[in-house]
C-alpha positions as CSV (number, residue, x, y, z in Angstrom):
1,X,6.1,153.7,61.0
2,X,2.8,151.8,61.2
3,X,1.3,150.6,64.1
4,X,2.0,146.8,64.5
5,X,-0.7,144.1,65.3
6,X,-0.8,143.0,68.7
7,X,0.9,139.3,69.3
8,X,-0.2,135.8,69.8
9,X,0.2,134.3,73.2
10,X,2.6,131.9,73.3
11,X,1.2,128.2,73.1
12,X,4.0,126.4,74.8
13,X,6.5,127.1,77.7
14,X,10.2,128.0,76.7
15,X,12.2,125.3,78.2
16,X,13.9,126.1,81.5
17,X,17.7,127.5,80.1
18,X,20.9,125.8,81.6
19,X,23.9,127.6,82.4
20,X,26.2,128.6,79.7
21,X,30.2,128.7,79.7
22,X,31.4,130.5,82.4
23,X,35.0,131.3,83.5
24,X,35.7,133.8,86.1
25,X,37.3,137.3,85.0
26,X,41.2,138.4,83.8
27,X,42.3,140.5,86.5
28,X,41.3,144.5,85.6
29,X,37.9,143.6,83.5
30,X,35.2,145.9,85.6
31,X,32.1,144.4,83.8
32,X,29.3,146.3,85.6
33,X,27.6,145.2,88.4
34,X,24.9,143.0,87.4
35,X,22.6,144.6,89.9
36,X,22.2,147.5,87.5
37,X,23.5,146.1,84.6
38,X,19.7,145.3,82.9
39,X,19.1,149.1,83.0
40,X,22.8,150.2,81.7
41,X,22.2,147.8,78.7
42,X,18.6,149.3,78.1
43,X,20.3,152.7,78.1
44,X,22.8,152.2,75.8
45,X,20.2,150.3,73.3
46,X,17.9,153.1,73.8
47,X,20.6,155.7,72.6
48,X,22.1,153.6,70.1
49,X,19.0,152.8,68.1
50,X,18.2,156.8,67.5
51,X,21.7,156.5,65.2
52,X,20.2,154.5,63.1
53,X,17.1,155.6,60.6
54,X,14.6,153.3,59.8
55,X,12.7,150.7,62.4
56,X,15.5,148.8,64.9
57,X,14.4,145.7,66.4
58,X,17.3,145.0,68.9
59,X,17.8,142.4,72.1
60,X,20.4,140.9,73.7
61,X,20.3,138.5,76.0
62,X,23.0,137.5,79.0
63,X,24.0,133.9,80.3
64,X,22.5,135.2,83.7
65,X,19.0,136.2,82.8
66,X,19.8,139.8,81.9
67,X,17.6,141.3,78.7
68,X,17.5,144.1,77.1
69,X,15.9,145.5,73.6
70,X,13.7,148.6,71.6
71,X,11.3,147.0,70.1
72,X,12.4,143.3,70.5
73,X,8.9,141.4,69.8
74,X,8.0,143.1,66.6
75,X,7.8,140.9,64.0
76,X,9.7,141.7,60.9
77,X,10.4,140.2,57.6
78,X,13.6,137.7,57.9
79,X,15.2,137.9,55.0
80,X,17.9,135.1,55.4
81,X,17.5,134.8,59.0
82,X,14.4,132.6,58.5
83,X,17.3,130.1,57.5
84,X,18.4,129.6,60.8
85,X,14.7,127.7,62.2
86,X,14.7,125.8,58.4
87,X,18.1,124.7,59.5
88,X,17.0,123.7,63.1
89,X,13.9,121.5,61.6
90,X,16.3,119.9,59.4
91,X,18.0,118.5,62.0
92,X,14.8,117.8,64.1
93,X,13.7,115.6,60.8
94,X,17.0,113.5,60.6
95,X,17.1,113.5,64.8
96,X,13.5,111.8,64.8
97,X,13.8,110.0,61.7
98,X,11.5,111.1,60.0
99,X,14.0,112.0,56.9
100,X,17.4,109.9,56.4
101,X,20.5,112.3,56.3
102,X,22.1,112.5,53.5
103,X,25.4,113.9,52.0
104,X,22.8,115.9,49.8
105,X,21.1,117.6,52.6
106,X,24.2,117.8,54.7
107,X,25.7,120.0,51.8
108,X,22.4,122.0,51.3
109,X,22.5,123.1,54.9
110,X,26.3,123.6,55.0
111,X,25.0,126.2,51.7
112,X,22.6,128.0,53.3
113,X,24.2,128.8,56.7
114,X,27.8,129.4,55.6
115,X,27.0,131.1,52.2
116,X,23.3,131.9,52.9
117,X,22.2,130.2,49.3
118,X,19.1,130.6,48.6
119,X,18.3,127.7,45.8
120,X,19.8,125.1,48.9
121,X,17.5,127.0,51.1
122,X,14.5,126.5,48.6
123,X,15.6,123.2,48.4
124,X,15.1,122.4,52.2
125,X,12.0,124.4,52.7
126,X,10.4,122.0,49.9
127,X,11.8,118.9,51.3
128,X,10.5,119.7,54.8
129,X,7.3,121.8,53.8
130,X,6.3,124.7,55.7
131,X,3.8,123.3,58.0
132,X,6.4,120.9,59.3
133,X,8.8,123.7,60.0
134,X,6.0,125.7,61.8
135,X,5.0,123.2,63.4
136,X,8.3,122.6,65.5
137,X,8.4,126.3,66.2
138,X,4.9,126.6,67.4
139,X,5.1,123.4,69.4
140,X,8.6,125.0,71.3
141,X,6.8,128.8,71.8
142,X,8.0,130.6,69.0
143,X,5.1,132.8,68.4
144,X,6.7,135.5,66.1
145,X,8.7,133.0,63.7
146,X,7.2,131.6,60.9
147,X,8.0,130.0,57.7
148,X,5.8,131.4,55.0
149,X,7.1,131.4,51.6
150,X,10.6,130.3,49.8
151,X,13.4,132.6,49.3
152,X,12.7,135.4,46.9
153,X,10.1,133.7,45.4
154,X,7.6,136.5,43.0
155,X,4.0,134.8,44.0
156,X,4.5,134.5,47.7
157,X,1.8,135.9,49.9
158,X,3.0,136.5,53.5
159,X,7.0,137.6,53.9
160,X,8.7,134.7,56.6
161,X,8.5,136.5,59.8
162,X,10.7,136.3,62.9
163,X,11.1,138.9,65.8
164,X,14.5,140.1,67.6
165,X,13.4,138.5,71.1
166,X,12.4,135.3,69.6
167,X,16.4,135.1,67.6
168,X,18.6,135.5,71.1
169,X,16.4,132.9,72.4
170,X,17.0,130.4,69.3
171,X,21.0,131.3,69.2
172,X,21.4,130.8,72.7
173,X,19.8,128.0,73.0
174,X,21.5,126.3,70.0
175,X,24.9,127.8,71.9
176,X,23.7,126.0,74.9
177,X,23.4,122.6,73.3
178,X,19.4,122.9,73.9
179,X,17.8,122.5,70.1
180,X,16.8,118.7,69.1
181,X,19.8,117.2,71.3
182,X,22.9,118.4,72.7
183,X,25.1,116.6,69.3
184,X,22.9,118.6,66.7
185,X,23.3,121.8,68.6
186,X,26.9,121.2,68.3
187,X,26.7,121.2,64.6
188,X,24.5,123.4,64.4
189,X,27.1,126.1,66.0
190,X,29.8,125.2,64.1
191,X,27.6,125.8,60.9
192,X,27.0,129.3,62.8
193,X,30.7,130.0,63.3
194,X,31.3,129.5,60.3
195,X,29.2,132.0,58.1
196,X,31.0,133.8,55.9
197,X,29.2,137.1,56.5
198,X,30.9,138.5,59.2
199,X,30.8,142.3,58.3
200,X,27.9,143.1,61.3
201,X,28.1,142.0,64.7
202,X,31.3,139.8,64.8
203,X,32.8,143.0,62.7
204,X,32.5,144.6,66.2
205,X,34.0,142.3,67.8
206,X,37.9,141.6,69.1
207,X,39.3,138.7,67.5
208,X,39.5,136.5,70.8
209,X,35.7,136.4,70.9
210,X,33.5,133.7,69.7
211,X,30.9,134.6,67.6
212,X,28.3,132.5,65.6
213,X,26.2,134.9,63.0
214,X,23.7,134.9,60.3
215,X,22.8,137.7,58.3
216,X,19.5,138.9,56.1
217,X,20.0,141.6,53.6
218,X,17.2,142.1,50.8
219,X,16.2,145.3,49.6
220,X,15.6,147.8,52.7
221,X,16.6,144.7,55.1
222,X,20.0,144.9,57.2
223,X,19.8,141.9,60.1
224,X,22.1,140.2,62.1
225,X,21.5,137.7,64.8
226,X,24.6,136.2,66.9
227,X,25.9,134.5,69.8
228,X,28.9,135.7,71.7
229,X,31.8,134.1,73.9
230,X,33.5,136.3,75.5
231,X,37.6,135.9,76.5
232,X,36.3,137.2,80.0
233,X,33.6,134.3,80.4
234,X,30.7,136.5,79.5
235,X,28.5,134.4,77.0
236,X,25.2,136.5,75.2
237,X,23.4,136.4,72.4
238,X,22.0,139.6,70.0
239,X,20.1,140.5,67.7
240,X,19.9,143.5,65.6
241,X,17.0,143.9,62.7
242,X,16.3,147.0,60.6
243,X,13.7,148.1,58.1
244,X,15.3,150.7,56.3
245,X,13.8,154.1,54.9
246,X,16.1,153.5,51.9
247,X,19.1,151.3,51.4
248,X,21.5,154.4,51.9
249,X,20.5,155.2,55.6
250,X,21.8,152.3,57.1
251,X,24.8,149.9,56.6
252,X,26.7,147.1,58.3
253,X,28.7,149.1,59.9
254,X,26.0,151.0,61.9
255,X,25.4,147.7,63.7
256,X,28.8,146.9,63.9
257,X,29.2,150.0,65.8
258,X,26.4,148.7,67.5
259,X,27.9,145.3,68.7
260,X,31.3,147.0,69.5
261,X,29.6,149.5,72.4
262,X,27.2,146.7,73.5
263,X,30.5,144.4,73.5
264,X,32.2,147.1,75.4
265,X,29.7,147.8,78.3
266,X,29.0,144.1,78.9
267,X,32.7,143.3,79.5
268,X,34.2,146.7,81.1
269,X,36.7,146.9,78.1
270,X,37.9,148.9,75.6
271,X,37.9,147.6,71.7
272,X,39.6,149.7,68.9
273,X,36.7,150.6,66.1
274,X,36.8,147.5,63.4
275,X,38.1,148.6,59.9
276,X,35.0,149.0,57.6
277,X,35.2,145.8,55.9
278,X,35.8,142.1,56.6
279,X,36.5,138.5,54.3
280,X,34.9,135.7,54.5
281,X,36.7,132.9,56.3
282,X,37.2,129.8,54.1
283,X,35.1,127.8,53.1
284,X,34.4,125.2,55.8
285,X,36.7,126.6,58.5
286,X,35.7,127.2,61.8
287,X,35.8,130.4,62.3
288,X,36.7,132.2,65.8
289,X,37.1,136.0,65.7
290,X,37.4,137.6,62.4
291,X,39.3,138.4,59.5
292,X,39.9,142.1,57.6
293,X,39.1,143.3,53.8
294,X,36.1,142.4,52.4
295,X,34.1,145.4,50.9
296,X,30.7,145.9,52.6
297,X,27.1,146.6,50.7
298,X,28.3,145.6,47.6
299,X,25.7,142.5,46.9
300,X,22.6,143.6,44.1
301,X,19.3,144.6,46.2
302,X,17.5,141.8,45.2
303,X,20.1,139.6,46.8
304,X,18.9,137.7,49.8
305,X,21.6,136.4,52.5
């Protein structure tokens, strides 16, 4: 692959995190320690990313601290995850009032996190222009996340970028009731939990965990980005994001496979392989573990969620 330009320092501190959800342990869960447990996650990521062909960008990052990734602060093109910081300045506009909410926006945001569509997406990214968006990522240290063109549009000049270190810090923090205020991080993760594209990481998942997603898929792109609560009390958020040599070598269920072993060592337990496929919840329910049968890879390659 080719060499990537070295980063930007960050121009503004990330804000101090709080502690997330935590209850203690079901009796026989034998998480590992978490003395060691930084280097046993890097292991595993390490090992799992040679499955996969094509650039992985992976990171996951624990309610105590703990990190791990393979090259986590690449920046990469976002596909639909670039939805995810258009949503977040949305609600930083109607939280400072700089826009009035409106049923209309409320439904374009529902749109374009649930059902990832890209004309409300468009529509939001117009409304709020770019430099607005950029400027409440810039002003809050995201130095790899940027906001550079609408969804699929032909004349763009710069993809919209974001890296795999920069998304577990943006889904945990929205999990953690720390974007805008503590009431629009709430909706936020409802919106979250209920995406309908659920065939990646919450596809690895056992149906008592919590899991708020958003996908990117266009043309050699296969992302993910999530947060996780765990029965056992364990909270974390990952992201996985691949460039793929060719839309065969990879598919959703490499990085569910991916998010089931990572699931796995963090909590000490032992979850069955997911079937290959998953539906869509319905339409605006809240969704909390996950539901079987929908067909996988199916969508056009010119499709964007």
């Amino acid at each position: 692959m080719p060499e990537r330009p070295a980063l930007p320092a960050p121009n503004a501190q990330a804000p101090t995190p709080s502690p997330m959800r935590f209850f203690a342990p079901p009796p026989g869960i034998a998480p590992p320690p978490a003395a060691g447990r930084a280097e046993g996650l890097q292991a595993l990521l390490d090992g799992e990313v040679t499955r996969i062909n094509g650039l992985v960008c992976a990171h996951v990052r624990l309610d105590d601290g703990t990190q791990a990734g393979v090259n986590a602060d690449f920046s990469v093109d976002a596909a639909s995850v670039i939805k995810v910081p258009v949503m977040v300045a949305l609600y930083d506009a109607w939280e400072s009032g700089e826009f009035k909410r409106t049923p209309r926006d409320e439904k374009l945001v529902r749109g374009m996190i649930t059902r990832s569509r890209n004309t409300a997406t468009n529509a939001l990214i117009d409304k709020l222009g770019m430099a607005r968006i950029n400027a409440w990522l810039s002003s809050h240290g995201f130095t790899q996340t940027f906001v550079q063109a609408r969804i699929l549009d032909p004349n763009y000049l710069a993809p919209n970028t974001v890296s795999a270190f920069e998304m577990t810090r943006l889904m945990e923090e929205i999990a953690r009731g720390q974007v805008v205020s503590p009431a629009a991080s709430d909706e936020m993760r409802r919106l979250l939990l209920a995406q309908r594209w659920r065939e990646r990481i919450p596809a690895g998942l056992p149906k008592d965990a919590v899991c708020g997603n958003k996908t990117g898929t266009m043309k050699n792109l296969l992302h993910d980005v999530a947060f996780i609560e765990a029965p056992t009390g364990l909270s974390y958020t990952i992201a996985v994001l691949i460039e793929r040599e060719d839309r065969a070598a990879c598919t959703s269920e490499a990085i569910a496979e991916l998010s089931r072993r990572v699931y796995e060592y963090l909590t000490g337990t032992s979850n069955p392989a997911a079937p290959a496929g998953l539906i869509p919840p319905p339409h605006g329910e809240t969704v909390r573990g996950r539901d079987f049968g929908w067909t996988t890879e199916t969508r056009a390659a010119h499709v964007s969620r």
